[in-house]
N, C-alpha and C positions, 0 to 999 in steps of 0.2 A: 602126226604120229601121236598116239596114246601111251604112257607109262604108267608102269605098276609104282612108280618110285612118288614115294609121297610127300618126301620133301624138296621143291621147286619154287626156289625163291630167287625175284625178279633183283638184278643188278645192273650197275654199270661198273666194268674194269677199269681201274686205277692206274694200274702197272701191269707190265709183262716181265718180266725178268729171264732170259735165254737162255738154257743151260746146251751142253754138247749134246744130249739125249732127252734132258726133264727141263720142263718150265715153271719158274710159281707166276701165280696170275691170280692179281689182287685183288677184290671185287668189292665195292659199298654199296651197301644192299640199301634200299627204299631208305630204310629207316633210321640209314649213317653209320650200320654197325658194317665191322669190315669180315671178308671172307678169304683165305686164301685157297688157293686151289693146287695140288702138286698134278701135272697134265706132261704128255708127251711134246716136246718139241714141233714134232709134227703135227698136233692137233691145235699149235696154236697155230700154223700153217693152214691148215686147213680150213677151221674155221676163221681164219681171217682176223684173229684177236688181236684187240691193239687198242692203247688211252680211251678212253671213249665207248667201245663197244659196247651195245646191250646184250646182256646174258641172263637167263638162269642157271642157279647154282644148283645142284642135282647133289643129295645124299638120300640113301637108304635107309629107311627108317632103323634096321637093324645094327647099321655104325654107328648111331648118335649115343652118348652117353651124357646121366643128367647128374650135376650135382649138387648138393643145397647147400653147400659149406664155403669158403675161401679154398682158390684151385689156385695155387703153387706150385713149383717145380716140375711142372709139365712138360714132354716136347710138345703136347696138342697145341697147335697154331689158331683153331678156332674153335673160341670162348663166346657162346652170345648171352648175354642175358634174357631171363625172357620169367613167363609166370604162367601156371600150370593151371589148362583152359579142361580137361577133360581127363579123367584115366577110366579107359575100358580095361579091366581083369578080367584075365579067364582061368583055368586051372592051374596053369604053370605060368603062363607069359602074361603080358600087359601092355598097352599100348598109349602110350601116354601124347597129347596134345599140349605145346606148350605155344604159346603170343610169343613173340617174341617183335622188336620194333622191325617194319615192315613187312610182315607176314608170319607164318606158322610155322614150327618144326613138329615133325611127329614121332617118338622114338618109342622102337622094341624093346624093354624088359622085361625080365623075370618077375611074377608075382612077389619073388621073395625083396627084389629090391624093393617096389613098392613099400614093402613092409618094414621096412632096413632104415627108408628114408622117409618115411612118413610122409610119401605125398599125397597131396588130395585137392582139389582145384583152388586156385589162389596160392597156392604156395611156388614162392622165391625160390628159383634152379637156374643154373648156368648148362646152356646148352654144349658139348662139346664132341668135336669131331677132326679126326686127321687130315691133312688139305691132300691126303695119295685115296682119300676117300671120296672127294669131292670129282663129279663131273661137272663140266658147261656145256649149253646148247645156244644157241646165237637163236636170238628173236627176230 
């Protein structure tokens, strides 16, 4: 199967933690940084998730937000660091490429942020994103 979703970074699950309805499911990607994931009960069921598993971590380039400052008092659960490999602009929107250790993320923003946060390739961002934003797909 093919996806339109552009960011698919390869892990191993750490933890499963149960809930009555939601699960979080912990992931350390290639590169040691960690990911949580907020998922259905039943999708850790289904796909069979558990210590060990290989997974990719699935976000939308459109949830990812970047920041270039100290991120504090956040609830976002994942923070990765990483350095800004590409920004394509177009009139309104921008698509920025960032490294990050063990593979790429790629995030949707507004041209104005660009401008906001002065990015341009090489520059220092923290990747951030909600773990009820994250999907997995088993390898």
């Amino acid at each position: 199967m093919s996806l339109s979703i552009r960011n698919q970074i390869p892990g191993t699950v750490t933890s499963v933690t149960p809930g009555e309805a939601m699960a979080t499911v912990k992931v350390r990607l290639a590169g040691g940084q960690d990911v949580t994931a907020a998922i259905t009960a039943d999708a850790v069921k289904d796909l069979g998730l558990a210590q060990g598993s290989a997974v990719h971590a699935l976000v939308k380039a459109t949830e990812v937000a970047l920041a270039t400052g100290p991120v504090e008092g956040l609830s976002i659960r994942n923070r990765l660091s990483g350095t800004v490999r590409e920004v394509a602009t177009g009139a309104a929107m921008a698509s920025v490429r960032v490294s990050v250790d063990g593979g790429e993320m790629t995030a949707a923003i507004t041209k104005d942020a660009i401008t906001d946060l002065g990015l341009a390739a090489g520059s220092a961002v923290t990747v951030l994103f909600k773990s009820t934003e994250v999907s997995l797909a088993t390898v």
